[in-house]
MARBA-3410 file (N, C-alpha, C, O; in Angstrom, 1 decimal):
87
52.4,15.4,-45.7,51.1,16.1,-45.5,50.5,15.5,-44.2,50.3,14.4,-43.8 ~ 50.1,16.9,-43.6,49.1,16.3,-42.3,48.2,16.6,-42.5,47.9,17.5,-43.4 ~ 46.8,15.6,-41.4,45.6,16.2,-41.3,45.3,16.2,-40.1,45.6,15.4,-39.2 ~ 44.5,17.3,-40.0,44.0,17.7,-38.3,42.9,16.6,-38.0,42.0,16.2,-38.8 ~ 43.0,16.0,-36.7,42.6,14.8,-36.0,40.4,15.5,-36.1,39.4,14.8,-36.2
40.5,16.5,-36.1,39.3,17.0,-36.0,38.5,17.0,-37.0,37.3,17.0,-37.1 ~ 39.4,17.1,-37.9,38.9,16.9,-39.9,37.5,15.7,-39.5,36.3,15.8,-39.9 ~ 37.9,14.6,-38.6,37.1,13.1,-38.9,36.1,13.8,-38.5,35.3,13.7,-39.4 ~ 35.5,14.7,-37.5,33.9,15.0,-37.4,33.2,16.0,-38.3,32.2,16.6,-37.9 ~ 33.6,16.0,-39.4,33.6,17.0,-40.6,32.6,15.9,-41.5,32.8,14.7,-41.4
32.0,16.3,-42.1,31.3,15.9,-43.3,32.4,15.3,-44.0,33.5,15.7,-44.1 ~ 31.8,13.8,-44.8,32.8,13.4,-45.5,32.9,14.5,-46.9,34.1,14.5,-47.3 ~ 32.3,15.0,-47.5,31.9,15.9,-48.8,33.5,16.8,-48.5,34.5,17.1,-49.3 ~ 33.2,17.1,-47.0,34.4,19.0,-46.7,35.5,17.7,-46.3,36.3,18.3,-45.6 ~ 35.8,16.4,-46.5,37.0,16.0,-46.1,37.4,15.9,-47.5,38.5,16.5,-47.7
36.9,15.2,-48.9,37.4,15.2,-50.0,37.8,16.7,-50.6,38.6,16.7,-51.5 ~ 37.3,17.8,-50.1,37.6,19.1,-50.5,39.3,19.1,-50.2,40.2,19.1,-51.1 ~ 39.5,18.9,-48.8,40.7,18.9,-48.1,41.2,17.8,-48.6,42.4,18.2,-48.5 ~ 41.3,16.3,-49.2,41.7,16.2,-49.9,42.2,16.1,-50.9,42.9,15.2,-51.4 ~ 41.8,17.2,-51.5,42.0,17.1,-53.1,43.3,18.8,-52.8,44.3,18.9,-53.4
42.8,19.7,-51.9,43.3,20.9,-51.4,44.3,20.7,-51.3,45.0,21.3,-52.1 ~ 44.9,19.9,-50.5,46.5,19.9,-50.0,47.5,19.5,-50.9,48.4,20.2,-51.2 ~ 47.2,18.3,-51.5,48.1,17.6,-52.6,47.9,18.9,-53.8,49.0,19.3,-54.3 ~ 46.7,19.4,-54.2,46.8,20.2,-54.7,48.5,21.2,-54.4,49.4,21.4,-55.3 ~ 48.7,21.7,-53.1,49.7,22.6,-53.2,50.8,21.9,-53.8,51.5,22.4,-54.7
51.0,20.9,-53.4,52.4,20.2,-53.9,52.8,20.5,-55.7,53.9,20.2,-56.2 ~ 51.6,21.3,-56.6,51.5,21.5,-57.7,52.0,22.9,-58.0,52.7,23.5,-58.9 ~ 51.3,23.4,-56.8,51.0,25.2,-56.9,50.9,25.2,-55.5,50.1,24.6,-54.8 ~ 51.9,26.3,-55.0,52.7,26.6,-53.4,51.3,27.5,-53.2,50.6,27.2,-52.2 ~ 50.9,28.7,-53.9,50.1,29.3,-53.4,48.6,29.5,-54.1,48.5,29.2,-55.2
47.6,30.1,-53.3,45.9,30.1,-53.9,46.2,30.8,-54.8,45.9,32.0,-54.6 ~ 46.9,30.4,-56.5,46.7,32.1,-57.3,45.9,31.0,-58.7,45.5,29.8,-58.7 ~ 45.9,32.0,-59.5,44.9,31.2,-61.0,45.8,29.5,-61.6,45.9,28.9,-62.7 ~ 46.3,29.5,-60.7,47.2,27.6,-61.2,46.3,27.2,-60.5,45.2,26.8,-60.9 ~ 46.5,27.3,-59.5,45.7,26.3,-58.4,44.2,26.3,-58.1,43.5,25.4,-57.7
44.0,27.6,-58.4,42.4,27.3,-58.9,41.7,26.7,-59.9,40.6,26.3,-60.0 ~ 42.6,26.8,-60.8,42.2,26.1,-62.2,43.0,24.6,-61.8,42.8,24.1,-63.0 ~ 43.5,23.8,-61.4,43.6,22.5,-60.6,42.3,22.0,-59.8,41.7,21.0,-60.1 ~ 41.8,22.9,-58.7,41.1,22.7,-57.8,40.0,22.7,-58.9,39.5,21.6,-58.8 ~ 39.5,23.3,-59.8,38.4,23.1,-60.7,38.2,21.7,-61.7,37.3,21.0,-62.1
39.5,21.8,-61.9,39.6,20.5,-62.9,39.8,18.9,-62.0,39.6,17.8,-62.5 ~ 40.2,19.1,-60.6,39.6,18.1,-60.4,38.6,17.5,-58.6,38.7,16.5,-57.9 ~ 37.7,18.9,-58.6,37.0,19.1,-57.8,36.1,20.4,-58.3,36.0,21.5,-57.7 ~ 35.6,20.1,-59.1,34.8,21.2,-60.0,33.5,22.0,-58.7,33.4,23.3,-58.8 ~ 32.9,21.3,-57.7,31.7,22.0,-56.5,32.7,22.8,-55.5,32.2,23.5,-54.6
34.7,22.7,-55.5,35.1,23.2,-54.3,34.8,24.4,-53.7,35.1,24.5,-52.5 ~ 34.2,25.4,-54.2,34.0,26.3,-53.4,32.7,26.5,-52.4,32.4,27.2,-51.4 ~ 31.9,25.3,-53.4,30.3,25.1,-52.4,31.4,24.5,-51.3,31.5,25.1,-50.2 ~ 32.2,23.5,-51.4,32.7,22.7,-50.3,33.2,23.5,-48.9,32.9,23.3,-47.7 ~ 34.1,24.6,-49.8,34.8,25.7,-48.8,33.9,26.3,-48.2,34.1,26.7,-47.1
32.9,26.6,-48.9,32.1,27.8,-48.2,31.3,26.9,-46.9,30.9,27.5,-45.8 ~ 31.1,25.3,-47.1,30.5,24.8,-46.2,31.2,24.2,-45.1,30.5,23.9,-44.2 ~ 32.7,23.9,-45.0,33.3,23.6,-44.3,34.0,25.0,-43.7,34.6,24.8,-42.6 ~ 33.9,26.3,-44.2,34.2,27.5,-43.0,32.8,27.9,-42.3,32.8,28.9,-41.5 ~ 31.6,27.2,-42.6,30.5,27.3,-41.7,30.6,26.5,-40.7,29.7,26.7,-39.8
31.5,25.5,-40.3,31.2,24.7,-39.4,32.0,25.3,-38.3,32.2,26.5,-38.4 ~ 32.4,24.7,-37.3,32.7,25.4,-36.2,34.0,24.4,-36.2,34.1,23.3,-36.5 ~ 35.3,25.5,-35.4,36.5,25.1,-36.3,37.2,23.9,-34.9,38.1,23.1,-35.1 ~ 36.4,24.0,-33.5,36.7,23.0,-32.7,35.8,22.5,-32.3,34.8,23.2,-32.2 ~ 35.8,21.2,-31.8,34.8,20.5,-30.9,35.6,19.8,-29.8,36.4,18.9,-29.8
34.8,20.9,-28.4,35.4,20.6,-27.5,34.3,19.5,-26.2,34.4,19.3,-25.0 ~ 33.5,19.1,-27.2,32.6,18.4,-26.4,32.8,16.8,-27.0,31.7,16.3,-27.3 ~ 34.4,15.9,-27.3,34.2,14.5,-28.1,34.0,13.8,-26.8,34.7,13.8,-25.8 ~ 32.8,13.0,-27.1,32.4,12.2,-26.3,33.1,10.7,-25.9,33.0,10.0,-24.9 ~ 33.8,10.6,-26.9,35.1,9.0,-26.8,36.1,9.2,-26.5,36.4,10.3,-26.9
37.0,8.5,-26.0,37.6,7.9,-25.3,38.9,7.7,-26.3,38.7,7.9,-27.5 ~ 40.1,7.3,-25.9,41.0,6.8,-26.3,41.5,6.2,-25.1,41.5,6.7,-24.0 ~ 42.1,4.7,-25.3,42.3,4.1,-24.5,42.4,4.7,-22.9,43.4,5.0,-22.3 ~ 41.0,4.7,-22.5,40.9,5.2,-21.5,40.8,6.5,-21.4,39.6,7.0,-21.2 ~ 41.8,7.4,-21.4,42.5,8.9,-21.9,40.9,10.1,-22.4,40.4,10.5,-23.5
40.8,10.3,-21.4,39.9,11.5,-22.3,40.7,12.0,-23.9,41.9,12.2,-24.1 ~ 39.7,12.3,-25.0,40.3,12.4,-26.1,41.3,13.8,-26.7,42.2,13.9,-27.6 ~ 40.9,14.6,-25.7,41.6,15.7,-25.7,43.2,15.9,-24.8,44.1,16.7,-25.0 ~ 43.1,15.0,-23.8,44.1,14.8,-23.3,45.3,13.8,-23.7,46.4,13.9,-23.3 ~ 44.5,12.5,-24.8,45.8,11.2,-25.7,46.3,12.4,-26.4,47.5,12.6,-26.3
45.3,13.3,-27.4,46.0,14.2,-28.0,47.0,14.9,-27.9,47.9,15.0,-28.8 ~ 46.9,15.6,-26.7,47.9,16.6,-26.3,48.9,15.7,-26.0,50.0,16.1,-26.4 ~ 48.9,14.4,-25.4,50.1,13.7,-25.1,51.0,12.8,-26.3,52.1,12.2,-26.3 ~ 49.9,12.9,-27.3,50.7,12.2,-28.9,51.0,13.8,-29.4,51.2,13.6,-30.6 ~ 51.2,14.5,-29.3,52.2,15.7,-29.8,52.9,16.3,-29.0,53.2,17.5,-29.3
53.3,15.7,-27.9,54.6,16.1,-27.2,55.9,15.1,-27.6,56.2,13.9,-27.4 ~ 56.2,15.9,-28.0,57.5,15.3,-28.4,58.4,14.6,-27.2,58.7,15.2,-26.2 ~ 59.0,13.1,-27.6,59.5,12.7,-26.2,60.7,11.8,-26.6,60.9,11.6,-27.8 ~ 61.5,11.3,-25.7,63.1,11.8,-26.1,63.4,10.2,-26.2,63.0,9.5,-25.3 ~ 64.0,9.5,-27.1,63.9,8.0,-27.2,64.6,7.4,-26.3,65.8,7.7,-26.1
63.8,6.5,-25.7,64.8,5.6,-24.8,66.4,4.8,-25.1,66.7,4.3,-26.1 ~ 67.3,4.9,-23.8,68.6,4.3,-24.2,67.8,2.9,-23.7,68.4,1.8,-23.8
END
């Protein structure tokens, strides 16, 4: 399981949504009445959660920090290029 690097400026409340969401699928592949009755039983507010984490705005292209040096948007792009192991 991955998480989007962007999740961290999220409310911690809409990060336990997402994590309770994902592992959730590992139970139940798709959103049908299993998996909502999981998501209830053990995150009973998720949908206040959902409804408040699709209010937020889905990028932030204004991160003010740094990664080693690296503007933050630019370490990113260069930690998901795939690169070819040294001999």
């Amino acid at each position: 399981m991955r998480l989007n690097t962007g999740l961290a400026k999220k409310p911690p409340e809409c990060l336990e949504y997402i994590l309770v969401h994902e592992p959730a699928h590992l139970l139940e592949r798709t959103h049908n009445a299993r998996f909502v009755g999981l998501m209830d039983l053990y995150l009973p507010h998720w949908q206040h959660l959902r409804r408040q984490l699709r209010q937020l705005p889905v990028r932030h292209e204004d991160w003010a920090y740094r990664i080693r040096g690296i503007p933050a948007r630019r370490a990113c792009a260069e930690a998901a290029r795939p690169r070819c192991p040294r001999r």
